[in-house]
Structures are given as C-alpha cells and as structure tokens.
Steps between C-alpha positions, in 0.01 A plus 500: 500500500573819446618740832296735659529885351779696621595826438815673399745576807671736237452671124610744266612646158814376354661766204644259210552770198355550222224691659409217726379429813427203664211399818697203773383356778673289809256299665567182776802475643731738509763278575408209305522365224485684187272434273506700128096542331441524161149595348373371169375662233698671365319806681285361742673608788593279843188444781443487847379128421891413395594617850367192634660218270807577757480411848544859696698321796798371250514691234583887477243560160593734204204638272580793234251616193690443203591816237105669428327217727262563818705803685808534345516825265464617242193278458406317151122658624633854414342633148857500305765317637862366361570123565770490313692481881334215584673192411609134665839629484407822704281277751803302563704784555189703755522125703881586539440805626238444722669172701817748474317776703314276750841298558380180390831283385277214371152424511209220409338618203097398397390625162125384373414518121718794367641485836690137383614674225697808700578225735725288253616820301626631888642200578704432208645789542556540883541104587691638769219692664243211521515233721168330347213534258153431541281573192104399455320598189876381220525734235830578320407851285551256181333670151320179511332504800345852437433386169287226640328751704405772295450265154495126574286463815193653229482085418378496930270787477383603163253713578671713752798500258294656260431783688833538634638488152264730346624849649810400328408331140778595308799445756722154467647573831181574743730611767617785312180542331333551857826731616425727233099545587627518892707829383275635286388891579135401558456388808195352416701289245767454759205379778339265248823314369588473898143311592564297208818400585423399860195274391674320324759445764218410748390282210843291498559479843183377615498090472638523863187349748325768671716781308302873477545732237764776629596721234247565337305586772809734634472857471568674181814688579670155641342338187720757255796485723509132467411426124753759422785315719417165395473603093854683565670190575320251278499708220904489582578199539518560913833651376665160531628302151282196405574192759762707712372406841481103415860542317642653826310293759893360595542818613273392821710160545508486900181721581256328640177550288139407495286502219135509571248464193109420484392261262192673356738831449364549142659813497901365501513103409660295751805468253702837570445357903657130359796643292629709750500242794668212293760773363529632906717302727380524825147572454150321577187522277177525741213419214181583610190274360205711640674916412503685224682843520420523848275352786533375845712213439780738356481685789533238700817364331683827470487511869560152531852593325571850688418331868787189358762759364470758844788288646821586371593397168878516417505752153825337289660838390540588873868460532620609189 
C-alpha cells in the first residue's frame, strides 16, 4: 500500500539558466535516505500521491517539476512560450544541479512513464550518482514507441483515432502536427488541439481496471501545458538517437534495477520492458497480469521495491 500523505518538511525554486526556474521539495526524513522523483509526461508535473511510494521514516524524498511542468517557470500554460530549452539533455543537467545544491552525493532514483525514460538517460550518464533504479510504467523515448501511440494504436481504437487524427489530416508526424495547433495564435485553436490531445491520451491509457479519465477532465491551462510538453519531445525524438537507451543499458552494469510493467499497458508493449531487462545485468522484471499503465497492484510493487532497497546498497563507482 501506498503511505499515508505527508507534506514537504522543505521547498523552493532552483535557477538552472536559460530563463529557468525550477519548484523542489524535501519531504520524510531528513536524514535518510535519498530518494530522487521523476514525473511523467513529459509535462505533467510530480504529485503529492508520489510522496507516498517512499516510506517517510527511511528515505529523505526528492520531488522537482520538470522545465514548463506544474510550478516550475516559465510555464508551457503561458500564451507564447520558447521550448526550445527544454530538452533530455537539459533535464539531465537541472537533476545535477539540483542533488548538487541539496548535497545529495548519490541517490535512489523512481521514474514512471516518461519518468523511465529520464531515469535511464540520467543514469547512463551519472552511473556514479545512482545507487539503484526502480522504474514502473518501461518506456525508452524510441520513434517507435510514439509512433505506435499517435498512429498504430488507431488498429485498438478506431473510432477515437479518428477524431484524434482529424484536427491534424494532413500531418505524417501527428506529434508535430498537434505541436503546431498547440502554438498557434488562437487560443481557441490552441485550447481545442490541447482537449484533443489529452482524450486521446485518456483513451490509451485506460485498459488499466478501475482507471478514470484524468486529462481530459484536467483543467484547460494544465491541459495546454501538457500537450505542448509531451508533442515537444515526441515530435523530437525525446532528443535521444533511435535505440540509445537499450544500446547503453551496460552503462547500468552493477545498479540494482527494477522494472515494473502491467500487462494490459496498451499504451507501451511489454517489449521495450523485456529488452531492457535481458540487456541489464542486475535487474528484475516485476510483470504485472491484472495493470495496465497504472493501478493498485503497481503501487503496491513500487513500494514493495523502495521498502527492499531502503537498506544500504553498496553503489560500484564508490571508490573510484
């Protein structure tokens, strides 16, 4: 189960250039455990509800809003604003900075959905700095797996593809297509394309049991914050080349890693999940028969993993 809210012991706004700032938050122990957050997304921001995949006794908690996302500013809400600062390479570098300024030397890092993603891309490039991984929702940033998002996954839901596909008619790449309407001077057009967007991403991510729609039922100035974030990235690439993360998964040789996935995730395939873990020494593949992109029982085993790695875990890089 998940533990019982908590609230932050200490916050604030972290300056990483570029015209950036970034929300934090400490919550638990001060003097545990440290425990790095990252949100999904891209764009949607971290929760209160992630607070309690950690228990607060062991484990000194670390949320942030990513570049545009929840509190951090500028926000992707605001009428006209400039992404073109808002990278995975520059997310790597704002986690540097942050664990820098709070004195972290190493920390357990959790990503879900998009929040995988970072995870890897920070890893493999800070081994050093994680001692283990613990990612639920597997998704690598491939071309391929947006692809099967925005254009494939139409062969699941036709008639919500449709729709989802029709603000955008002429557009190969429906990423871009929507990133285009999401900038657009109306903001009628801009409001409309963001609705759209998040539909269809309630559309995809709802074969877990019991799951509610949530974005399209958000408000309207999270909705265009969000749809512009996510269609930033996908339409990019997530900044990373094709297959990077699984090429460089040696990189995490030694780091202890668990890989949690639901079954009925329709919206990333079991397969990303299943090529990273047999390419990953070290890790464990949780596969869970009654989740989709979410639910209790994911809960349930991210804890399960973040109550087993509180105890110490020796990081490799430690004494060179």
């Amino acid at each position: 189960m998940r533990y019982p809210p908590i609230e932050p012991y200490d916050s604030g706004m972290l300056d990483v250039g570029d015209g950036h700032s970034l929300y934090w938050e400490t919550c638990g122990n001060a003097d545990g455990k440290p425990a790095l957050v990252l949100h999904g997304g891209p764009g949607s921001g971290c929760s209160a509800r992630q607070r309690g995949l950690f228990d607060p006794g062991r484990y000194r908690i670390v949320l942030f809003d990513q570049r545009n996302a929840g509190r951090s500013v500028p926000s992707a809400a605001a009428p006209f604003v400039d992404l073109s600062a808002n990278t995975t390479q520059h997310l790597i570098a704002d986690i540097e900075r942050l664990r820098v300024h709070l004195g972290v030397p190493e920390w357990l890092v959790w990503g879900g959905s998009w929040g995988v993603t970072l995870a890897l891309a920070y890893a493999q490039a800070h081994p050093e700095r994680v001692t283990e991984l613990v990612l639920a929702a597997v998704t690598s940033g491939d071309r391929r797996e947006t692809d099967w998002i925005t254009r494939d996954m139409g062969r699941v839901f036709p008639r919500e593809w449709e729709r989802f596909r029709a603000l955008v008619p002429d557009d190969d790449d429906l990423a871009a297509g929507y990133s285009r309407l999401l900038h657009d001077p109306d903001p009628e057009v801009r409001a409309e394309a963001a609705r759209s967007w998040c539909d269809w991403e309630d559309t995809h991510i709802s074969l877990a049991p019991g799951a509610a729609p949530y974005l399209s039922v958000a408000d309207p100035a999270f909705q265009l914050a969000f749809a512009r974030i996510v269609t930033h990235y996908w339409s990019q690439g997530c900044f990373l080349e094709e297959g990077q993360l699984l090429r460089d998964i040696g990189r995490l040789a030694g780091i202890p890693g668990v890989l949690i996935h639901g079954r009925y995730d329709v919206s990333g395939p079991l397969d990303t999940a299943w090529a990273l873990h047999k390419a990953w020494p070290g890790s464990e593949l949780v596969v869970l028969d009654d989740a989709g992109h979410g639910g209790t029982s994911m809960t349930e085993a991210i804890v399960e993993a973040t109550d087993r790695f509180a105890r110490p875990t020796h990081n490799r890089f430690a004494n060179q």
